[in-house]
C-alpha positions, 0 to 999 in steps of 0.5 A, spaced: 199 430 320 192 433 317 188 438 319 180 439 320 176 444 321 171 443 328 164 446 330 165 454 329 167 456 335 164 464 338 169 470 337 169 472 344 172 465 346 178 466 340 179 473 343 179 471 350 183 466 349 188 470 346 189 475 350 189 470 356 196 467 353 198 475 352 196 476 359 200 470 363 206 472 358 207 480 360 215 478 361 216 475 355 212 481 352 217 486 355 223 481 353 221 480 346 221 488 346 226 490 348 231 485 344 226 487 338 227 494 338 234 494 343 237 490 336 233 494 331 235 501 333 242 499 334 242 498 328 238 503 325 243 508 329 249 505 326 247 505 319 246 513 321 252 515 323 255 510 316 250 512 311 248 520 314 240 518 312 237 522 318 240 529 315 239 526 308 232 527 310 233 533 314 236 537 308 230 534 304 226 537 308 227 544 307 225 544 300 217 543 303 216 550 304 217 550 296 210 545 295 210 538 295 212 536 288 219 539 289 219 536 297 218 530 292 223 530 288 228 530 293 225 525 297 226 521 290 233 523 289 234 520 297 232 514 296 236 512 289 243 514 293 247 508 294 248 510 301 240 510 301 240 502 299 245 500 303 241 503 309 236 500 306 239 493 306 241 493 313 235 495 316 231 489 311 236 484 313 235 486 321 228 486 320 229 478 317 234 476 322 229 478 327 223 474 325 224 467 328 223 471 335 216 471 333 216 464 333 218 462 340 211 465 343 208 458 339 213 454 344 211 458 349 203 458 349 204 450 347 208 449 354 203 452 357 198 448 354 201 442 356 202 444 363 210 444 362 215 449 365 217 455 360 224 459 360 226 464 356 230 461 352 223 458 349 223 464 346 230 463 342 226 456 338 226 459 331 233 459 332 234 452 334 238 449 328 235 448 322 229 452 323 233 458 324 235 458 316 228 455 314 224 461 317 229 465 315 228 463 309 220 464 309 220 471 311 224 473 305 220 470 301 214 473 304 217 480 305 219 482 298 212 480 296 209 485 301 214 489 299 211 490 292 203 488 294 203 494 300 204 499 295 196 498 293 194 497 301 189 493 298 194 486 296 199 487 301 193 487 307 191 481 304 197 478 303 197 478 310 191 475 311 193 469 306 199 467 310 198 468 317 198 461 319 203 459 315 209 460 320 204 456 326 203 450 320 211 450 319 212 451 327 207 444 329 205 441 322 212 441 319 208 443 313 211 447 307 210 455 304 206 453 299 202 447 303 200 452 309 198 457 304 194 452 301 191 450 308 190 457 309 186 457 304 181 452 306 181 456 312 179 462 310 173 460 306 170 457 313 172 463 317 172 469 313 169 473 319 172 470 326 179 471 322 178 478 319 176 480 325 181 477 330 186 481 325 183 487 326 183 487 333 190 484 333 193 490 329 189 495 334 191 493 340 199 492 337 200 498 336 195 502 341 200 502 347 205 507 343 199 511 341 196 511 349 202 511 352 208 510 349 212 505 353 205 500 354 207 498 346 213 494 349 207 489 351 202 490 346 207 489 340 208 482 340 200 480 341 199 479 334 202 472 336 198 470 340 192 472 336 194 467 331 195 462 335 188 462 338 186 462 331 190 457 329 188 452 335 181 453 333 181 452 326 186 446 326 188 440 330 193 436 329 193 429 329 199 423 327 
């Protein structure tokens, strides 16, 4: 397969093809949520009740009355405690094992594409077989750099800039980590603009349902897939 780039298209036709394949999927929206955050929180409150952080950050924080150096300094303490680092490897864990439901929204929107039949266990395809373990493998190696590169804003947003094709090449063109982010590369020199952009949009409408009301997020956070594969589907063609 290879890639190519075609005309540029206009950013309103990547934006309303985005939100189109958003809108014909609000079930799978919601359900993608729901086991996202139903998964998420269970272990969150599990690791809790094992671990005691909540009231470790309670108990910090009666020292904020004190100034913000001193509020500091029992954060600190909080986060070098080994009940703190075993949280924190749950929660890591749980994140990572959650990625390769993202996946299952390029299923869905290429079905839709093809005019075929698309069930909820689309949603599942980044855990069939191998792929379960190839993109799990991916998301580790791309969380622990954003981990590192987020601290300065600046390297952890371009981060995401640089790799967000990389799980949709891998989905369809069967490429590696590397030649994605290769392929990115070329592509990012061609639509800085339109990408940067449609990044923009996609991160404010993600999270703008929990801020306008609240349970409107449950449809909203998923969207930045279909962002991606509108762009995708404009900047790439795949061809034998």
């Amino acid at each position: 397969m290879e890639n190519k780039y075609p005309q540029k298209p206009g950013l309103d036709f990547i934006l309303k093809q985005a939100f189109f394949y958003w809108n014909k999927t609000l079930v799978f929206q919601l359900m993608f949520s729901i086991m996202y955050f139903g998964i998420l929180m269970t272990v969150f409150f599990f690791c809790d009740a094992k671990y005691d952080i909540l009231n470790g950050y309670m108990e910090a924080g009666k020292y904020a009355r004190e100034g913000v150096q001193v509020y500091t300094e029992q954060i600190q303490k909080l986060l070098v405690t080994d009940n703190y680092q075993n949280f924190s490897l749950w929660m890591i864990g749980t994140h990572i094992f959650l990625y390769p439901l993202n996946l299952g929204f390029f299923q869905i929107y290429r079905k839709m594409d093809l005019g075929e039949q698309v069930g909820l266990g689309d949603l599942f395809a980044g855990y069939n077989g191998f792929n379960f373990f190839k993109y799990i493998g991916y998301y580790i190696f791309w969380y622990f750099i954003f981990a590192y590169s987020i601290q300065t804003i600046i390297l952890g947003v371009a981060w995401v800039g640089i790799t967000m094709f990389v799980a949709p090449l891998m989905f369809f063109m069967n490429k590696s980590i590397f030649q994605s982010i290769a392929l990115h590369f070329q592509a990012f020199r061609i639509f800085f603009v339109e990408m940067l952009v449609c990044i923009i949009v996609a991160v404010i409408f993600k999270y703008i349902g929990f801020l306008l009301f609240f349970i409107g997020g449950l449809f909203t956070f998923p969207f930045w897939n279909a962002m991606i594969y509108s762009l995708y589907k404009v900047i790439f063609s795949e061809e034998n």
